[in-house]
N, C-alpha and C positions, 0 to 999 in steps of 0.2 A: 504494500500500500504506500502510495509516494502522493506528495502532496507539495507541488511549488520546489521542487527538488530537494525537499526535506524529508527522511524517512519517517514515517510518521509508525509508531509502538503500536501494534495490536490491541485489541481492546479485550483481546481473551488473556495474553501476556500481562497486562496493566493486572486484570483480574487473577491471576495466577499466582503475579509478585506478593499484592495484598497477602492472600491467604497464605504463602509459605511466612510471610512476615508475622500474621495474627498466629500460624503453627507455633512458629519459634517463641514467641513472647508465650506462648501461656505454658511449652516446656520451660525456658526460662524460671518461669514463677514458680511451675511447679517444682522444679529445683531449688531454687531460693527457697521457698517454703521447707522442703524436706532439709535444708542447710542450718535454719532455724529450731525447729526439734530437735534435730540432732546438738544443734549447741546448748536448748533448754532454754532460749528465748522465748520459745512456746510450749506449753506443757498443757495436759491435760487438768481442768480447772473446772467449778460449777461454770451451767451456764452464764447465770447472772454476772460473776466477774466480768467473761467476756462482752456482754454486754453493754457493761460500762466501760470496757476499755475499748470499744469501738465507740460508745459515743464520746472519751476521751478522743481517737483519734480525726472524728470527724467536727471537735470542737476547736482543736489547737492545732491539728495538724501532726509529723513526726515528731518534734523535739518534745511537745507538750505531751503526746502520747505514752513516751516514754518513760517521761515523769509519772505520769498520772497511772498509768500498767505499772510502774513499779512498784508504784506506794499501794495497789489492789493486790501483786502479785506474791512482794516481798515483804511488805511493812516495815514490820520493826529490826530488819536486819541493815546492818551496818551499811551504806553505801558510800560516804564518802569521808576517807580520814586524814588530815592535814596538820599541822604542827599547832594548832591549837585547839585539835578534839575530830568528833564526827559526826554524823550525823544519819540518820537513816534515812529509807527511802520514802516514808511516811513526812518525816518531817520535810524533808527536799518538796514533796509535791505543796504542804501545806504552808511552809513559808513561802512558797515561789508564786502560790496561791493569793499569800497577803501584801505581798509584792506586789503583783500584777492590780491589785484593787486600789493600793495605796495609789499606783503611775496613774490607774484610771480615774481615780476621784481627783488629783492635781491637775489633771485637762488634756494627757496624753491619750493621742485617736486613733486607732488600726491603721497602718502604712506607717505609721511617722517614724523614725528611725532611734537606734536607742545605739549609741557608742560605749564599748565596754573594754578599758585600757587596765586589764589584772592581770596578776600572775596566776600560776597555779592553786586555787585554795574554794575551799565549800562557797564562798561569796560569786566567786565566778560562775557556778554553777546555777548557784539559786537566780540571778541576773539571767541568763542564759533563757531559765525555765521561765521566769516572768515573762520574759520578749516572746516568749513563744504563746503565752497564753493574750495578751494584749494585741497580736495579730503583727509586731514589732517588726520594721527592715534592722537586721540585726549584726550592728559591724564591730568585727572582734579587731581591734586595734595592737599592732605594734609595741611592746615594751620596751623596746630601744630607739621609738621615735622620740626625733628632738622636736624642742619648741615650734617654731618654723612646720616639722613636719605635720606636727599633731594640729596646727590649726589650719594649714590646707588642707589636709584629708579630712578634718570635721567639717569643714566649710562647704568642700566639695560631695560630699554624703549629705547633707543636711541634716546634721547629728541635732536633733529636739533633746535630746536627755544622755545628760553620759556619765557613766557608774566607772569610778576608778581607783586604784588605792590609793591610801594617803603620801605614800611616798613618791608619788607622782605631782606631786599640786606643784610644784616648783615648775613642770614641765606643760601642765595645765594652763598655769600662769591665769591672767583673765579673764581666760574665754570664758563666755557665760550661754549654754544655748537656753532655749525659748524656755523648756519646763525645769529648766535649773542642774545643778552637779551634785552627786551623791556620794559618798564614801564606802569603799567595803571592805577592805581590810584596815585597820587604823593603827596606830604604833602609839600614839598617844590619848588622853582619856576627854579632849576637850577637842577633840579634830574637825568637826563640822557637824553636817547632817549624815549618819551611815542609815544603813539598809537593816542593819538589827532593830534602831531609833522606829524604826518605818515601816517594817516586819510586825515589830510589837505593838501596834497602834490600829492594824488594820483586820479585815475581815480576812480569816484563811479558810470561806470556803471558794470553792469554784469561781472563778469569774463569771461573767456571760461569755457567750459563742462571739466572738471578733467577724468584724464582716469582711476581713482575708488573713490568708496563713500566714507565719512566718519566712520572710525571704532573709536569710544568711549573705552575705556579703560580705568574702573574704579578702585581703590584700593581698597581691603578688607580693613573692619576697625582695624584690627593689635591688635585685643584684646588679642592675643594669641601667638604674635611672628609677626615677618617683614612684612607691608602689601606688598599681592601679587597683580599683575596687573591681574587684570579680565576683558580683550577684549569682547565687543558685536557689534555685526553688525548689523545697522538700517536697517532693512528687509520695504517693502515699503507696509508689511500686513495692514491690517484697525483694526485688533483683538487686539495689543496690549492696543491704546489708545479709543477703542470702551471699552474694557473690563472695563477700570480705569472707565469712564464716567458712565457707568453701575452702579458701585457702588457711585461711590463720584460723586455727580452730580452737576459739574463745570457748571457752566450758562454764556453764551457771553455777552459782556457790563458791567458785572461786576467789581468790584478789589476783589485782593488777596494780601495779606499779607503772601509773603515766608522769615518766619525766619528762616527754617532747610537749613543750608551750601550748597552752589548748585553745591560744589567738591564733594558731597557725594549723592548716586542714589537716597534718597529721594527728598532732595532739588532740584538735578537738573527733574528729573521725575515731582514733583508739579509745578515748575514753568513752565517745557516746555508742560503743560497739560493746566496752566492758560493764557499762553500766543497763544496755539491753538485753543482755544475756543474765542479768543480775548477781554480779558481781560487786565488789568490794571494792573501791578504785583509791588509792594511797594518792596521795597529791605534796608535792614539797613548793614553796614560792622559788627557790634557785637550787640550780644541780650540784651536787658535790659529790665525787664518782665514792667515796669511800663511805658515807650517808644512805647513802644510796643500797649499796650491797647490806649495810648494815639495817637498812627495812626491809628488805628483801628477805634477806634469811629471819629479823622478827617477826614478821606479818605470816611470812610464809608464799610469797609471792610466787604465783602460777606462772603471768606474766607481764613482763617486764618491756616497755615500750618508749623508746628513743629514737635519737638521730645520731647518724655514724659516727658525728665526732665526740658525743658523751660516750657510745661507748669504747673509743678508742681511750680515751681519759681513763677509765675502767681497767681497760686493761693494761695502760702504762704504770699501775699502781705496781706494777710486781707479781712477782707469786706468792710472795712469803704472805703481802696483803690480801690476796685473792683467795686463800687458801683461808683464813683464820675465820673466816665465816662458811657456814653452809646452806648454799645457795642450789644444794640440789632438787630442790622445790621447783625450780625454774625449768619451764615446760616449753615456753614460748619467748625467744628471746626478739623482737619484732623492729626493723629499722625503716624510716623513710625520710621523706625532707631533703634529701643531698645524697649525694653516689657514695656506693659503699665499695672499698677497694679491695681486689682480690684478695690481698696480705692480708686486712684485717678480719674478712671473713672462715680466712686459715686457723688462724689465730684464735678465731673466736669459738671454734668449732672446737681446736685442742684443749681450751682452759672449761669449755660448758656442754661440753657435746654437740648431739646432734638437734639444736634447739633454735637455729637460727632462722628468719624469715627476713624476707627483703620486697617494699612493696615500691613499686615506680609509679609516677604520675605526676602532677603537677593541678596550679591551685584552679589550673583553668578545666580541664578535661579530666577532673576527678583521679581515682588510680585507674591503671592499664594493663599491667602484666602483676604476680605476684614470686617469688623465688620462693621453694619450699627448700625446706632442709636438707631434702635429697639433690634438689638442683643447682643448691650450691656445694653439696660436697663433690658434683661432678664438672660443675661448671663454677668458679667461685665467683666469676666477674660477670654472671649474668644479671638479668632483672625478672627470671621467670617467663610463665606465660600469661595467658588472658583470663581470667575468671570468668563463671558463667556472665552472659547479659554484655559483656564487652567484646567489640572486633579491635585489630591491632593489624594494622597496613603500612608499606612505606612505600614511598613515591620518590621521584625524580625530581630535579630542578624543573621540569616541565609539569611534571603531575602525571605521568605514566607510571604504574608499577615497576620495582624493582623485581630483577631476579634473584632467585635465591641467594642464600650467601652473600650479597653483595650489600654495602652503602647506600641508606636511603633517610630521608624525613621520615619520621615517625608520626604516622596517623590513628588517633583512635576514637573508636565510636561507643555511645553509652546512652543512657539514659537520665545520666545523672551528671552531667555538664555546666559550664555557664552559658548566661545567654549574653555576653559583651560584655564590654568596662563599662562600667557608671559614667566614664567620663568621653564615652564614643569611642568606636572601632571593636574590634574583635580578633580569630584569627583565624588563618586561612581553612578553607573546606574543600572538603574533596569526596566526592560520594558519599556526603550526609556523615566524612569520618574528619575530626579535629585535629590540627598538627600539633604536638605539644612542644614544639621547638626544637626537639634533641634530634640527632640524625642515629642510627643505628643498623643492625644486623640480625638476622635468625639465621641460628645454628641446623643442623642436619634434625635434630628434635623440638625442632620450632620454641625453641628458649630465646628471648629476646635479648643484646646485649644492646648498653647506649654506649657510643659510640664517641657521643659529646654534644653541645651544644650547639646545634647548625650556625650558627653565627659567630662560634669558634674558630673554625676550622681557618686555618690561614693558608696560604698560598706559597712555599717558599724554592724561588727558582726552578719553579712550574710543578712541584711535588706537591700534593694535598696533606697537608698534616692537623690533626686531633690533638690538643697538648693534652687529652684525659687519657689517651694511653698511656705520654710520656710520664702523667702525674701518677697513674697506676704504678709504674715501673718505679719511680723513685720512692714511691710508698713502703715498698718493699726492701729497702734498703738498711740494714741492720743501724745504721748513723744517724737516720734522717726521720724525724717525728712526722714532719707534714710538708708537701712540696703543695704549689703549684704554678702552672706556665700558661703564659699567653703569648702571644704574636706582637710583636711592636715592627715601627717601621724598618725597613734596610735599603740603602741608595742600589747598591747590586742585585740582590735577590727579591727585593720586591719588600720583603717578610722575615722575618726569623724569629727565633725561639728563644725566651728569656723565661728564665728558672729561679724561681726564689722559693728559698730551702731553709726550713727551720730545723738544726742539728740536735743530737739527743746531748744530754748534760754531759762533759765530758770528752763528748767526741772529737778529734780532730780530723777536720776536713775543708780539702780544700777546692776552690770551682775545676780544675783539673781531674779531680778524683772524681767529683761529680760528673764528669763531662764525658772521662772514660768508664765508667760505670753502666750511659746511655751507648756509649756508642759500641761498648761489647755486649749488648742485648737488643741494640734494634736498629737501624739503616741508618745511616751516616748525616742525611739529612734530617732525621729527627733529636740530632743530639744538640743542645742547647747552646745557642754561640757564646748569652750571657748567664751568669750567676748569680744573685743574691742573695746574703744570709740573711735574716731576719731573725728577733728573740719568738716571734709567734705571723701568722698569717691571719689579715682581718677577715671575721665573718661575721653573722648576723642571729640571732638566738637560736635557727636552727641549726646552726654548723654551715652554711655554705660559707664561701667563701667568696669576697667582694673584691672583685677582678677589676672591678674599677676604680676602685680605689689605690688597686696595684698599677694599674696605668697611668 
């Protein structure tokens, strides 16, 4: 059928594609759903519970659902414990309850936007649960944004209300938004207005039904210029957190130990995954690698959830440290936020077993691939595969499929996505699938590896070069705590490769030994023309590291 010399799609084909689409999606579910049981997110209950937690979830939406099923499901057990106590899941729903009434009766309206600048601790949580129940646009802010940063991104969100700790008001300065500033964790007894103050005074039953859900709106990590807001909408699929459980398999009655920032999608995705399966979730306001194992082995911690470079901190403590606690409780050792490098996933595997997880994605196209324990004791530098409900493609500079084996943009597709910055634009698509920016490879068992940052790669004297292998390779290096390289200019080659190397205490080394090190392990134009040591490499609370700032 041709139409104006354009081939024009069948209309049994159009009908064909639908239905194998509608096939898939309600296998999907159905998987997801049996993903869920099997974790104990869903158990066998009166009917009534369930009831009510359906009309929880068709009142708030997921985040409030959550809340609201837990405190039905689990009550009085422990859910959330941080350096000044815990709280259960009963209480979680019902002060996040008196919350959400207290914002309502001060003049806050469903959509308005609620900015929440904390660290790890129960206050964050119960804010979190409020937003969700008020129908809140819900922007988890930065704790290493400076002045400057905090009242552009508030400005540009249109933050109506923003819940932050006290040890922020310095960084707050006088921004005032419309329905005022709240306190939630406080270090002195005369701080302001908190959310305890505010909690105590109000109604903790139910709110009313908000006339829309919560939209989440997370910040790019700003590795590369001003983070942007990346809005997502909690869809009420079972595919998102059926897929996580799939791979990383959260078990109910357990604890967890979430040390990745829960302002940033790993943190909050792990914990809001530990605490759906009903779990015990351990929370600290700052990391400290030896704190850290030491609640681990008290609590009894199942698992334990980071970014690479906490636990490389972990386990630069030594063995004599590593050893003086028992940590064989730890089931689930789980990384994301920043590339995890081969060495250290060697390493991680000899001091804990077989316990390690490694999830990829990014804050825009959700996660993509996950590495299970087994994929990385065979592969240690991969990033796994796809979970149920996700495709994972890669394309060409043009947008054609790569061949196997070969160099490509990494595309993926999901349901659980952003829909654009707050502040305009998006990013590229390609048959209904998302670039996440990094370019990468699949192995002969379709294990994904990244490859690096498409916007890395530099050009040098017509050679393509990645500095994340180079950075891999130096990782490894018995002298060298943490490398990394990028591409600066050169009047001959176009490009070259500059290495900046933080050495272990002790070590001597020099750019020479560095130099031949690279270049007895990988092609002659990958080895680094320049060197610098550095006492540390700058990164950002999840562990990346801020390449531009190195430029």
């Amino acid at each position: 059928m041709v139409a104006r010399g354009r081939r024009v799609r069948p209309v049994t084909s159009t009908v064909a594609t639908v239905i194998r689409n509608l096939l898939k999606r309600s296998v999907d579910e159905a998987f997801s759903a049996a993903a869920l049981v099997a974790s104990g997110a869903v158990s066998i209950a009166p009917p009534q519970r369930y009831l009510r937690t359906l009309r929880g979830l068709r009142a708030y939406g997921q985040l409030g659902l959550l809340v609201s099923a837990g405190a039905q499901l689990h009550g009085d057990t422990t859910a959330i414990v941080d350096e000044r106590g815990s709280s259960t899941f009963r209480e979680l729903d019902e002060r996040s309850n008196a919350l959400a009434n207290a914002w309502l009766a001060a003049g806050f309206t469903p959509g308005a936007s609620v900015g929440i600048l904390c660290r790890n601790h129960r206050w964050l949580f119960e804010a979190l649960a409020a937003a969700a129940k008020v129908g809140a646009r819900t922007l988890l802010l930065n704790t290493d944004f400076s002045a400057p940063q905090l009242r552009d991104v508030c400005a540009r969100e249109d933050v109506a209300l923003l819940v932050h700790d006290e040890e922020f008001a310095a960084t707050v300065g006088e921004f005032q938004p419309s329905i005022g500033r709240l306190l939630a964790w406080t270090d002195t007894a005369a701080a302001g207005r908190t959310l305890d103050a505010l909690i105590a005074g109000a109604d903790p039953s139910a709110p009313p039904k908000p006339d829309t859900y919560q939209r989440l709106v997370l910040l790019t990590s700003g590795t590369t210029g001003t983070p942007k807001g990346a809005p997502r909408d909690l869809g009420l699929s079972l595919i998102a957190p059926g897929g996580f459980l799939s791979k990383i398999p959260f078990r109910t009655g357990r604890t967890a130990f979430i040390a990745a920032p829960a302002f940033h999608s790993w943190g909050l995705l792990s914990s809001m995954m530990a605490l759906a399966v009903g779990d015990t979730v351990i929370v600290r306001r700052r990391f400290d690698p030896a704190a850290t194992l030491d609640a681990v082995a008290e609590h009894r911690c199942d698992v334990l959830a980071m970014v690479p470079v906490m636990l490389a901190r972990m386990l630069a403590l030594g063995e004599d440290e590593l050893w003086l606690r028992d940590t064989s409780c730890l089931r689930i050792i789980a990384l994301a936020g920043a590339a995890l490098s081969p060495d250290l996933a060697v390493r991680t595997r000899a001091v804990f077993g077989n316990v390690l997880y490694n999830l990829y994605g990014s804050t825009e196209v959700s996660f993509a691939t996950v590495a299970t324990p087994d994929d990385l004791r065979e592969a240690p530098g991969c990033v796994g595969r796809p979970p149920v409900g996700v495709t994972v493609k890669l394309f060409d500079e043009h947008g054609a499929p790569v061949r196997h084996g070969e160099i490509g943009r990494i595309f993926v597709g999901n349901d659980f996505q952003f829909s654009g910055y707050t502040g305009g634009g998006g990013k590229a698509v390609i048959d209904g699938l998302m670039e996440s920016g990094d370019v990468g490879h699949f192995d002969r068992q379709g294990r994904l590896f990244v490859d690096g940052r498409d916007d890395d790669m530099i050009v040098s004297g017509g050679e393509n070069v990645f500095p994340a292998e180079v950075e891999d390779l130096l990782a490894g290096h018995d002298g060298i705590v943490e490398a990394a390289v990028i591409g600066v200019d050169d009047p001959d080659f176009g490009q070259r490769l500059r290495a900046y190397v933080v050495r272990g205490a002790g070590v001597e080394l020099d750019e020479d030994a560095v130099r031949d090190f690279v270049k007895a392990n990988l092609a002659r134009y990958k080895v680094p023309r320049d060197v610098v040591f550095l006492d540390s490499l700058p990164r950002n609370p999840t562990g990346k590291v801020l390449k531009r700032e190195l430029a």
